[in-house]
Each structure stands twice: as structure tokens, then as C-alpha cells.
C-alpha positions, 0 to 999 in steps of 0.5 A, spaced: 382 264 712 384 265 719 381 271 723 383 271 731 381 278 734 382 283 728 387 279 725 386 278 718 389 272 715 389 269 708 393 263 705 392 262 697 393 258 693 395 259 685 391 255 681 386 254 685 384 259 689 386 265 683 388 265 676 384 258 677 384 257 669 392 258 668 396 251 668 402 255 669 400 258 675 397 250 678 404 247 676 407 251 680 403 252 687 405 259 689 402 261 695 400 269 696 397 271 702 394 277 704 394 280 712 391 286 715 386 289 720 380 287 721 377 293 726 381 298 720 379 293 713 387 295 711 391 288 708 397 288 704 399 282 699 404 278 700 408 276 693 402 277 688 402 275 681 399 271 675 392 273 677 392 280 679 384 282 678 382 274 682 387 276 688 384 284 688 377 280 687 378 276 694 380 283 697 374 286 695 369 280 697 372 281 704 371 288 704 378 290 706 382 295 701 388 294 699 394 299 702 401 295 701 405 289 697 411 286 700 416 282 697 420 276 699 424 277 693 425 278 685 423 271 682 418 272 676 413 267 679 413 271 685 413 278 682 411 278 676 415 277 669 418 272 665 421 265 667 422 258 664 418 261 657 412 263 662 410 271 662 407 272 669 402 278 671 405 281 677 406 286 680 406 292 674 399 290 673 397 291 681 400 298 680 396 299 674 389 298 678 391 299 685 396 304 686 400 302 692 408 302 695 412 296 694 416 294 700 423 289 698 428 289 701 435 294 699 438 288 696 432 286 692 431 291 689 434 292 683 432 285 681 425 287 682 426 292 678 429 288 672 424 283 672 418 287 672 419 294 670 416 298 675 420 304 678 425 306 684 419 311 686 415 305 687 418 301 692 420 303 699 427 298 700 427 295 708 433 294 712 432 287 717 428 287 722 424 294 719 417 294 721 411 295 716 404 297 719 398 295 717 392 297 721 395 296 728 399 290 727 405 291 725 409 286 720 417 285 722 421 284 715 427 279 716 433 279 711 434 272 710 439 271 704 441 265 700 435 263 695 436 271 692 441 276 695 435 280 698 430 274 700 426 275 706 421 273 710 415 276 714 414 275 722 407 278 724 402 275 730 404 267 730 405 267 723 412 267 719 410 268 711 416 265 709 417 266 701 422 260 698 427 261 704 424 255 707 419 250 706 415 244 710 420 239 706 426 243 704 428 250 702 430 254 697 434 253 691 441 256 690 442 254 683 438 260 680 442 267 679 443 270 685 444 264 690 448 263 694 448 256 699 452 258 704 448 264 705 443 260 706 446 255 710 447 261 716 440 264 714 437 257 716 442 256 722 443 262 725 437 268 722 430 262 723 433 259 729 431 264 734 424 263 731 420 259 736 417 252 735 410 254 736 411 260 730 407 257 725 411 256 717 407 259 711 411 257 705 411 261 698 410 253 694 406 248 696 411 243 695 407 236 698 402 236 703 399 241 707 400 249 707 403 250 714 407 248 719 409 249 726 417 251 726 417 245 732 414 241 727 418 243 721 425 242 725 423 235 726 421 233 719 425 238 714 432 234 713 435 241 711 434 244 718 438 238 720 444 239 717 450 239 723 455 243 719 457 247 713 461 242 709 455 237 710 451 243 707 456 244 702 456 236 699 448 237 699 447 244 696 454 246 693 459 250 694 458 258 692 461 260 685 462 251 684 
């Protein structure tokens, strides 16, 4: 846990530290995070699935209360449903116990929807650059398509909470529905390079060692934020629609 001032940061691990019985939930590494105010006790979570009660028993024992759920976008693993023969608890089962808004970018939204069942009433949809407030910290929501239409990441305090935009060692992958490899080309060239080198990376997998990196550091060592130009890009990641 990461506690500056009245910061309230939290990184968890799927597998390990929740749904810590599931194998499905340690093979694929998830990350969920949970942000808030310590002065307030007021958090959000951060893409909560495959084990709603563990993640809302973590927030109990560090007498915060839970008033939000952010999406970096629709993907089972991430809000809960069905994927690759996996049933994923996720969000429908937050609300049922915590009744709280879901804030999804507009594009996402009705990817949310499908996948998990939850109503339009539910969710509160985001433009770029919109902000949500927790206690006196405010989160920035930045558009960041490429992985899904409506993928986003979230900027608060030194941390950007980077969903499957971005990675230490790679970024999201566009063969999946929705995937678009030149969108995500400009979104990592463009949208993330004006993060500054010293904003600290939490991704949504742990892919490979290590749950966080600087931005300088992740410049330097990710191959795909060295890609010089879109046609080097598409020879690695494809063309869209190809």
C-alpha cells in the first residue's frame, strides 16, 4: 500500500492477494487498484472482478468505504463475464452488495453492458480529460483507444493506473474485438507522450517482474514505445481490419 499524506493507494494482485483459491484469477495476473482519501475514508476501485467480496473485504479492514468503480474498459477479466471458457464475477456482483456508480468512458459503455448485464442507469459515461473526485483528490480520465474503442487510463496524484493501454514490457493486444493497432499506435505516441518521465506506471496485468514503473523507466525498456513510425508499427501489430 502506498500512503503519502491523505493519498490512499492500493495495488492488488488477482490470485494473490484476492479470489486467492481461483486459478483462473493467478494465471491471468489481474491487477485491481483502489484509490481514495484517507482524511474522507472515501476510495474507488479500479476494474474489480473475479472476487467481489475479497476486494470489498480489503476496503473494509482499511476502514475506507467504497463510493465509485472505474473502468479502463470492457473485457471479461476486467469487469467481470464470460471469457475464454472463464465465468468471471465483476461488476453485477459489486452492485448487488455495494451499490455504487460506474464511471466507463462513452465509447465503452455499451461493451460494458453487454458483457456484464448491468444497466445504462448504472454507469456514468466520460469524455477525455473528464474528472472524478474522491474525496479531495481528483482523478483525470484519459481516452486511450486502441486495445478497445473506449480503453482509458486514469492519472491521479504521481500515479497513471494504465489498464491494458500499456504495460512494463508491452501493451495491449488488438486482435481482440474492438482492437484497433493504429489507434493504439497514436494513443502510445501521441495521448501517453506527454506523461512525464517521473509519473509512475501501474498496469492491469502483471506481465514479468515487477508491478510498477516510472514512465522514463518504461520508455527506455518497452520495445513498443520505440517504434519511430506507423508502417514499423503495423509490420509488428498489423494493419486494421487485416
Amino acid at each position: 500500500m502506498v500512503e503519502s499524506n491523505s493519498f490512499y493507494f492500493r495495488q492488488l494482485l488477482s490470485g494473490v492477494d484476492f479470489a486467492t483459491t481461483d486459478s483462473s484469477a493467478r494465471q491471468m495476473g489481474n491487477y485491481v487498484y483502489l484509490m481514495g482519501d484517507t482524511n474522507t475514508r472515501e476510495c474507488v476501485v479500479v476494474d474489480p472482478a473475479y472476487d467481489i467480496d475479497g476486494i470489498l473485504k480489503i476496503v473494509e479492514q482499511d476502514e475506507m468505504k467504497l463510493v465509485g468503480a472505474l473502468a479502463t474498459h470492457y473485457h471479461p477479466d476486467h469487469v467481470g463475464g464470460t471469457i475464454f471458457g472463464m465465468n468471471i464475477m465483476g461488476l453485477p456482483a459489486l452492485l448487488e452488495k455495494n451499490s455504487v456508480p460506474i464511471y466507463v468512458n462513452k465509447l465503452e459503455a455499451d461493451g460494458v453492458q453487454q458483457v456484464t448485464g448491468i444497466s445504462a442507469t448504472d454507469m456514468k459515461k466520460l469524455e477525455s480529460e473528464d474528472k472524478v473526485k474522491v474525496g479531495d483528490f481528483e482523478i483525470t480520465c484519459l481516452h486511450t483507444p486502441g486495445h478497445t474503442p473506449g480503453s482509458q487510463c486514469f492519472r491521479i496524484e504521481d500515479c497513471l493506473i494504465a489498464g491494458d493501454t500499456l504495460f512494463l514490457q508491452g501493451c495491449g493486444r488488438v486482435d481482440l474485438p474492438g482492437g484497433n493497432s493504429e489507434d493504439l499506435y497514436y494513443t502510445l505516441t501521441q495521448r501517453l507522450a506527454k506523461i512525464q518521465d517521473e509519473i509512475v506506471l501501474y498496469p492491469g496485468h502483471r506481465y514479468g517482474p515487477g508491478g510498477s514503473a516510472s514512465m522514463g523507466e518504461v520508455r527506455q525498456t518497452n520495445h513498443y514505445l520505440q517504434i519511430s513510425s506507423v508502417e514499423d508499427w503495423f509490420s509488428v501489430m498489423g494493419r486494421p481490419g487485416q
